[in-house]
N, C-alpha and C positions, 0 to 999 in steps of 0.2 A: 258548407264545406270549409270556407272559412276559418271556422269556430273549432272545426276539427284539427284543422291544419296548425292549431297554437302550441307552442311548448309546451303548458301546462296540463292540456290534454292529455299530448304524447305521452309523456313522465306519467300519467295517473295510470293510463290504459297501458303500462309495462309494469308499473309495479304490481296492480292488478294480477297479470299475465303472471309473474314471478309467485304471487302468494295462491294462484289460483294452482298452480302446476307443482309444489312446493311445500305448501302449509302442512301436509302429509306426512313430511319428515321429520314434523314437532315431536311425535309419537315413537320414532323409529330405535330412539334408547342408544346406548355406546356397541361401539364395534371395533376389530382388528386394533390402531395404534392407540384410540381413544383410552382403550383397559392403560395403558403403558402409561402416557400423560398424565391422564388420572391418578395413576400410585403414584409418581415422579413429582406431581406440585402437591399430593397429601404429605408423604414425607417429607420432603423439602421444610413447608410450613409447620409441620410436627418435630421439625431442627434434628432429622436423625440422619440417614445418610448421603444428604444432598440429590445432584443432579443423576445418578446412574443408582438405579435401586439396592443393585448389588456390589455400588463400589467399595470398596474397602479401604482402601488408602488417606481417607480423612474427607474430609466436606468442600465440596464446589460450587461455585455459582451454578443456580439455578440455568439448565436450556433442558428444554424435554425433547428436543431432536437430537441429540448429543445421546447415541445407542452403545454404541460399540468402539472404541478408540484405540487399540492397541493388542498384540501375541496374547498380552498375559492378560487379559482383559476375556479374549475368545475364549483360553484355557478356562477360566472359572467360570466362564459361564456354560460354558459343554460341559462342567463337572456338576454345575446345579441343573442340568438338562433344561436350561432354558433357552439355547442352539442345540440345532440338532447335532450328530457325532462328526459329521461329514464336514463342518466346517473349517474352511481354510484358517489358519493363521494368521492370513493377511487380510484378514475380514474387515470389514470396517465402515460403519452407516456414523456418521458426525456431521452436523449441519452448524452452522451458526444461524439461529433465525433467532434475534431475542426480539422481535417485534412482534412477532406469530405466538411468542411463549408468550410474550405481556398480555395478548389477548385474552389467553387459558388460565392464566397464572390469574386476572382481573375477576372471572364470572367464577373461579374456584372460589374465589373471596367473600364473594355475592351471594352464589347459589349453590353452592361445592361438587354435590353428584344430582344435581335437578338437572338429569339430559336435555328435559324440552327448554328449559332455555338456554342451554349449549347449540337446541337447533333452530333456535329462532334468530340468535345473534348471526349464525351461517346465512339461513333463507334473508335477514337484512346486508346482509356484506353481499351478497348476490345480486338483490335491488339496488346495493348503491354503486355496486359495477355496472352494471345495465344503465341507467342514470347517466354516468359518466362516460361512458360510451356513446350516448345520442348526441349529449354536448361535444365529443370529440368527434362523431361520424358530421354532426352538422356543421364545424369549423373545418372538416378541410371539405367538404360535396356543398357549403352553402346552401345547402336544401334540407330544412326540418323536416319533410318528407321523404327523401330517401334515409335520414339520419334514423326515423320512425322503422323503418322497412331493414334497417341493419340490426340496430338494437331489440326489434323483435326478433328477428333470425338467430342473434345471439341467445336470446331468451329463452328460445325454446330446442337449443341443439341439444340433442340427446345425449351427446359425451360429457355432459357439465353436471348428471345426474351425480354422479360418484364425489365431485368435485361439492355439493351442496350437500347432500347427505351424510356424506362421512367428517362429521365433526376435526377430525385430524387432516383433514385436507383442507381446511379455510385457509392455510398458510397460500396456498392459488388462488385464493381471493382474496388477500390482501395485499399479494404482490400486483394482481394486474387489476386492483382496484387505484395502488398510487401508482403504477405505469402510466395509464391511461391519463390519472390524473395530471404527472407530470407532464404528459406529450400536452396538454391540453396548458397546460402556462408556459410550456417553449411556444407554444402558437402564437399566445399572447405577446409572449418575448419578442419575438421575429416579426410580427406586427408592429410594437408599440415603441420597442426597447425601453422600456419603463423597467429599472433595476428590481422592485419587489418580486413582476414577475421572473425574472432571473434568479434569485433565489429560489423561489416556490419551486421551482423547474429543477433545481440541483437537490434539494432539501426532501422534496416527493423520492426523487431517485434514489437517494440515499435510503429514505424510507424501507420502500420497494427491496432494494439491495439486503438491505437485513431482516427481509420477509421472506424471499427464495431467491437460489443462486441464479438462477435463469434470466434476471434480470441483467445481469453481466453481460447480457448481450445487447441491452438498449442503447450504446452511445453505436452501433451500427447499423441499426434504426436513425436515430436522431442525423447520422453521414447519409443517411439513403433518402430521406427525407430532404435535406437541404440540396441534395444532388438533383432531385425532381424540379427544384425552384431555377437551380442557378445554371444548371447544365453545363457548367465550364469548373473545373476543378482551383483553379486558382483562385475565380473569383468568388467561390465560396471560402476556400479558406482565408482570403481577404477579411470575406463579413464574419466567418463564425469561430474562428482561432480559439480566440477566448473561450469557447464553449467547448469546442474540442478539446484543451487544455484543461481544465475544470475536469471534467466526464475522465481522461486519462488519468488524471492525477490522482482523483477517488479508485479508480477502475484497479490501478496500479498497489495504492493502499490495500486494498480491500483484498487483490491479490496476496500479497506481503503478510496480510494478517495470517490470511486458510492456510499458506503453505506454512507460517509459522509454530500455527500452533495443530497444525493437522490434521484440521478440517478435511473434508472430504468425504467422496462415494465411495463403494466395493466395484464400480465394475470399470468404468469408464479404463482409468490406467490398467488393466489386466489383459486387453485385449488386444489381441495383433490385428494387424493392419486388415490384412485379407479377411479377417474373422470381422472385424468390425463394417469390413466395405459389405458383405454379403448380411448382417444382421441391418445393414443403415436399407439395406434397400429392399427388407423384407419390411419391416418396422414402416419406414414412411410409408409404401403403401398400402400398409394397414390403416395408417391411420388418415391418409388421404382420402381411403374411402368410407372411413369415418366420418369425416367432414364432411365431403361431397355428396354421400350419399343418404346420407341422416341413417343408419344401421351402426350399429353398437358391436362392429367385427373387433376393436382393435385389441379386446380385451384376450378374442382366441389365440393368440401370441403369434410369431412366424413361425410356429409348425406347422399351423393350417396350409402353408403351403405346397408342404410336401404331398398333401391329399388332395388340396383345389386348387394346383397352380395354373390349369387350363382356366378354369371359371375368373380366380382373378387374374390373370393378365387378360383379360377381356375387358375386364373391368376397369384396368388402370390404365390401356390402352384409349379408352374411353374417354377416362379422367383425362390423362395428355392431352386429348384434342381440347377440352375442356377450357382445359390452361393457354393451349394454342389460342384460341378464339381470343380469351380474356388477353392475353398477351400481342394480339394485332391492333390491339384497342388502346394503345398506350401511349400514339402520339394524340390522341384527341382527348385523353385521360390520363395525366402521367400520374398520378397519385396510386395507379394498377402498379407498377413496380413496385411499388414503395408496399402497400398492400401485400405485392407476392411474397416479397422478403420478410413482413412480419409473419407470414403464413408459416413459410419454409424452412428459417432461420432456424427456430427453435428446435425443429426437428430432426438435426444434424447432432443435438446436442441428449437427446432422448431416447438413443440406444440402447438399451438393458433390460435384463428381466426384473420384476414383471410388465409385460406390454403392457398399459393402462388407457384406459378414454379419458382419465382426468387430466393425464397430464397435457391435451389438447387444449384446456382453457386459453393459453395465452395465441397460439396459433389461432385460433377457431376467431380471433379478435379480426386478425386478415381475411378472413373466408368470407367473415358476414359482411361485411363492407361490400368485396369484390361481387357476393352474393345479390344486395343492395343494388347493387351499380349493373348488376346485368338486368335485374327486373326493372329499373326504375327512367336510366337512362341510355343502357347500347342500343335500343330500339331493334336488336337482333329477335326475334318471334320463340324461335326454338329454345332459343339458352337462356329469353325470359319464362317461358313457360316450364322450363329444365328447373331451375332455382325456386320457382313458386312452388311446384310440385315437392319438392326436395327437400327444399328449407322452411317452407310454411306448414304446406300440408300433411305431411308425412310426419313430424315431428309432434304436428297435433293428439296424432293417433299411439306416435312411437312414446310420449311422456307420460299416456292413460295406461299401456300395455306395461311398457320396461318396470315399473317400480312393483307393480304385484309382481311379476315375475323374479326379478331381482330378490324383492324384499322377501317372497313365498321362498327362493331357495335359502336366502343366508338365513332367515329367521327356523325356516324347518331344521335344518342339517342342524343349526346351534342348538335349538331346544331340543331338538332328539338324544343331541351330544349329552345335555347336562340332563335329560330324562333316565338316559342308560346310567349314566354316574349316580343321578340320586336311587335306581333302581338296584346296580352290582355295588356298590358301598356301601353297605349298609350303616355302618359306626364311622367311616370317616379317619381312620385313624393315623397316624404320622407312618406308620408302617406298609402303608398302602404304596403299589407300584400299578399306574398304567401305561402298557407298553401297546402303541400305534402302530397297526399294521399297515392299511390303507382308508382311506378318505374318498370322498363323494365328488364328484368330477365340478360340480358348479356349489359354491359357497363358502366351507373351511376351507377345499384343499383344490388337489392339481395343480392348475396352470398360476390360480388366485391365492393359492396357501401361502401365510408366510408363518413358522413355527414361532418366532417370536411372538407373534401377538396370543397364538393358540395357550402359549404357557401365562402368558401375564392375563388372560381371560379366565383362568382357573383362578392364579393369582387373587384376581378382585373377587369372583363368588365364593371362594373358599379359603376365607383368608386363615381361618382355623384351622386348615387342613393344607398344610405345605406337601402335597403329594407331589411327589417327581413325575414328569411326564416324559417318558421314551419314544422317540418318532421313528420307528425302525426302515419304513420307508415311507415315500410319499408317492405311490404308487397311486391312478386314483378309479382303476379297474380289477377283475381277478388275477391273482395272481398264484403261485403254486409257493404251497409250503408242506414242508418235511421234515417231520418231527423225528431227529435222530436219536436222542436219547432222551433222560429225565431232566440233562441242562442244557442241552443243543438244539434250536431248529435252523432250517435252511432258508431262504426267502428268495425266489426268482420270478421271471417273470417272461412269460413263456414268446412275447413277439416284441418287446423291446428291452434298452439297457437299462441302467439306473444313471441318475446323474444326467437325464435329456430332460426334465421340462425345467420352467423357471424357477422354481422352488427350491430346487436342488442346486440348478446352478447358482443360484440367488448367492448361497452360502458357500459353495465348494469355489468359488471363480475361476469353471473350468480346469479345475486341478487335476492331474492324469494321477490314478490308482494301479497298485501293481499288488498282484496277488499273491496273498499270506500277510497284509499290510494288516495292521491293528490299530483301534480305536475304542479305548479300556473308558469306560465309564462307571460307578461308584457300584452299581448292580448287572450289569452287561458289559462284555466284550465282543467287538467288533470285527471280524474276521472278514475280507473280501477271499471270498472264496472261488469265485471263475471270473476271470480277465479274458475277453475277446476284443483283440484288433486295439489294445490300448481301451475297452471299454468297459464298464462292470456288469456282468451277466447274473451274477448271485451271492450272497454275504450268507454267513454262518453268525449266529447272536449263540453268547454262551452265557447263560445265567448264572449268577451268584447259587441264588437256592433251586431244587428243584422247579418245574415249570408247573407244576401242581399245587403247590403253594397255595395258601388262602390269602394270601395280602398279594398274587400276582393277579392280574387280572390285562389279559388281550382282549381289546376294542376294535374292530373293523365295521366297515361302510359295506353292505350286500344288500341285495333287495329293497334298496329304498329305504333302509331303517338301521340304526348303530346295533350293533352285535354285540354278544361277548363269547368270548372263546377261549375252553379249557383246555388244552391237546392231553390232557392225562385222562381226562373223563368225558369227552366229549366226541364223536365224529369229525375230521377235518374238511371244514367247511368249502375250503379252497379246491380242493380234488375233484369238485361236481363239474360238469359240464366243462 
């Protein structure tokens, strides 16, 4: 037992675990933002129009998270239909991450579109988060065994699936791979006070900081942490001033820069208060019981609640006590605070559509500790037997099931997608229009669709073929349409509004529509046709050419399989059932 009990063990039998649950997704090919990246560091390196595909205005430093930045920016991109029509003005996806870009911008150089090793550098940025994890779970528990027992739990939580998989999400593993890293030489710092590690500790962070903005939240970590040691507020900042200072004075820059040059999300600012208090507390416990319960809910957004709010408030009712227990346990374990706050923190700051499991990587850091620390040392019977089950076992089964399933739906819906394309186009030609009616509940569209990627995914198979893509709704059930004339149909939808799930909101940030409102596009115009209660009930599309056209071509999702639909010569589809 010994022999088992060594570091070197530990470390083999995780990255093991990581390549055994994982090497899967060598295979899995590019998806949603990966297509966008991809054209973004081709042209870039081919010197033509820098950091935004369709900027116009001259050449920019290279960032491939840098989408959408400005009115007139939205404007032309609703006019090349690469946003949908619904898009606000005020839209706006800009990140600064040139750390995350350096990565993409490096293997483009290497290996250019060879996805498998795009997925192999992910499945290693995973292992060396895990890695770094056991050496930080073991410096603050001093036990290589429960350090073993978090960093597996971390290994194998099922929300981290999206997080390794999707190539465009490494930017969450390299943030809370120098997170991690950092807290692990403030250890050393607050130990030794040996100035190197003092650097390593500011220099990681900084890292981290220009990997994802979520990191902005570490110097309240790093206060929650020292609070645990000194429990007296002065005489911590006696000891760690300096360090406080440091973390401020970056924190403060780093601010300075986003608002300067106008970085920033689409939702966070758009939201009122009350709207936001009632999205923060449908959101966390989704994703609460994401983490607690090893099940993959968080991705069904808070509209699941309006259908199972009995079910889950049973369930986070549950959770509470959960936290209650782990939270009586805190004078004989203060490192459980510190813990809940890396859990919790970030989840205050993660409100927006689309709900996601990936975006639990850095929380899920808190879980598995506390997870660790029930099995290993509360000597409580229940709430260790609750974690083993939860966080070992269940996850065994849920990392064999989740990826065929997953991968069965995005891979079907995609290949059906481009099988109807290469079947209804036959020549391919620059005169080609396909206009989207509805989408398949699990993989393109719904609650999971974002239309940008939909359009730069054509973009990359069909780069010969710049065909405009029209998302008339994002509906992703039956819905009712009525063909009014040879340029008009109606589009409604017979038990909800438009503009309710994420996808929509994604784009529109809650914008109120009022009726006869237009929305003119280079081949369609936009009409909201019935407003109820301030909500949209049905839009009217007027087409340039007849709807019988040979270069028009309607695509919808029915029966399990992509459609195509003539309303001049064909029966409407929609009217059954």
């Amino acid at each position: 037992m010994k022999r088992f009990n060594r570091p070197a063990v530990h470390i083999a039998i995780l990255v093991i675990t990581v390549f055994i649950f994982y090497a899967h997704t060598f295979d899995d090919g590019f998806m949603f933002d990966d297509y966008i990246h991809y054209q973004m560091i081709k042209l870039y390196k081919d010197s033509q129009r820098g950091m935004n595909i369709f900027y116009k205005d001259g050449q920019r430093g290279i960032n491939i998270f840098d989408f959408v930045g400005s009115p007139e920016e939205v404007s032309y991109y609703t006019q090349l239909t690469a946003v949908p029509w619904w898009t606000s003005p005020k839209f706006r996806i800009r990140y600064f991450r040139p750390v995350a870009t350096l990565s993409h911008l490096i293997e483009h150089s290497l290996w250019e579109g060879n996805a498998f090793l795009y997925h192999v550098q992910s499945v290693l940025w995973y292992a060396a988060l895990v890695i770094a994890l056991y050496w930080f779970y073991r410096a603050i528990s001093a036990s290589s065994a429960m350090a073993f027992v978090g960093a597996l739990i971390f290994a194998l939580e099922p929300c981290h699936y999206l997080n390794v998989r999707w190539i465009a999400s490494r930017n969450d593993l390299i943030c809370a791979t120098f997170l991690v890293v950092s807290f692990i030489s403030y250890l050393r710092f607050c130990k030794s006070r040996i100035p190197v590690y003092g650097i390593l500790f500011t220099l990681f962070y900084v890292v981290a900081l220009l990997s994802k903005e979520i990191s902005f939240l570490f110097p309240i970590l790093v206060i929650t942490y020292d609070w645990t040691r000194y429990q007296r507020f002065v005489e911590m900042l006696r000891h760690q001033w300096k360090v406080y200072l440091s973390l401020c004075i970056i924190n403060m820059l780093y601010l300075i820069f986003y608002t300067t040059y106008n970085y920033g999300n689409y939702w966070y600012d758009r939201l009122s208060l009350k709207v936001y208090l009632i999205e923060l507390l449908k959101s966390i416990s989704l994703y609460l019981m994401s983490l607690f319960y090893n099940v993959v809910i968080a991705g069904l957004s808070p509209h699941v609640f309006s259908e199972h709010w009995r079910i889950i408030t049973l369930f986070v009712l549950l959770l509470l006590y959960l936290l209650f227990l782990l939270w009586r346990q805190r004078g004989h374990y203060p490192e459980i605070v510190f813990f809940l706050v890396w859990m919790l923190l970030p989840l205050l700051f993660i409100v927006l559509p689309p709900i996601h499991d990936r975006v639990l990587l850095i929380p899920s850091i808190g879980y598995s500790y506390l997870a660790a620390l029930a099995i290993y040392k509360l000597g409580k019977k229940k709430l260790k037997l609750f974690f083993i089950f939860t966080g070992i076992l269940c996850p065994l089964v849920i990392n064999v099931v989740q990826p065929r399933e997953y991968d069965a739906a995005i891979n079907s819906n995609y290949s059906q997608l481009c099988r109807a394309i290469e079947e209804i186009v036959v020549h391919k030609t620059s005169r080609d229009r396909l206009f989207f009616i509805n989408f398949p509940k699990v993989g393109l569209a719904g609650e999971n669709y974002l239309y940008f990627n939909l359009f730069f995914a054509f973009y990359y198979h069909y780069p010969q073929w710049k065909v405009p893509v029209y998302l008339l709704s994002t509906f992703d059930d039956r819905i009712a349409i009525k063909v009014i004339d040879k340029h008009h149909i109606r589009i409604d939808h017979p038990t909800r509004f438009y503009f309710e799930t994420n996808t929509e909101k994604f784009f529109s940030l809650g914008r109120t529509f009022s009726q006869g409102e237009t929305f003119t596009l280079p081949e369609v115009k936009i009409t909201i046709d019935e407003v109820n209660e301030e909500k949209v009930k049905s839009i009217v599309a007027e087409f340039s050419k007849p709807i019988d056209d040979p270069y028009y071509y309607f695509l919808f999702f029915d029966e399990g399989r992509w459609q195509r639909w003539n309303p001049r010569e064909e029966e409407n589809p929609f009217s059954k059932g």
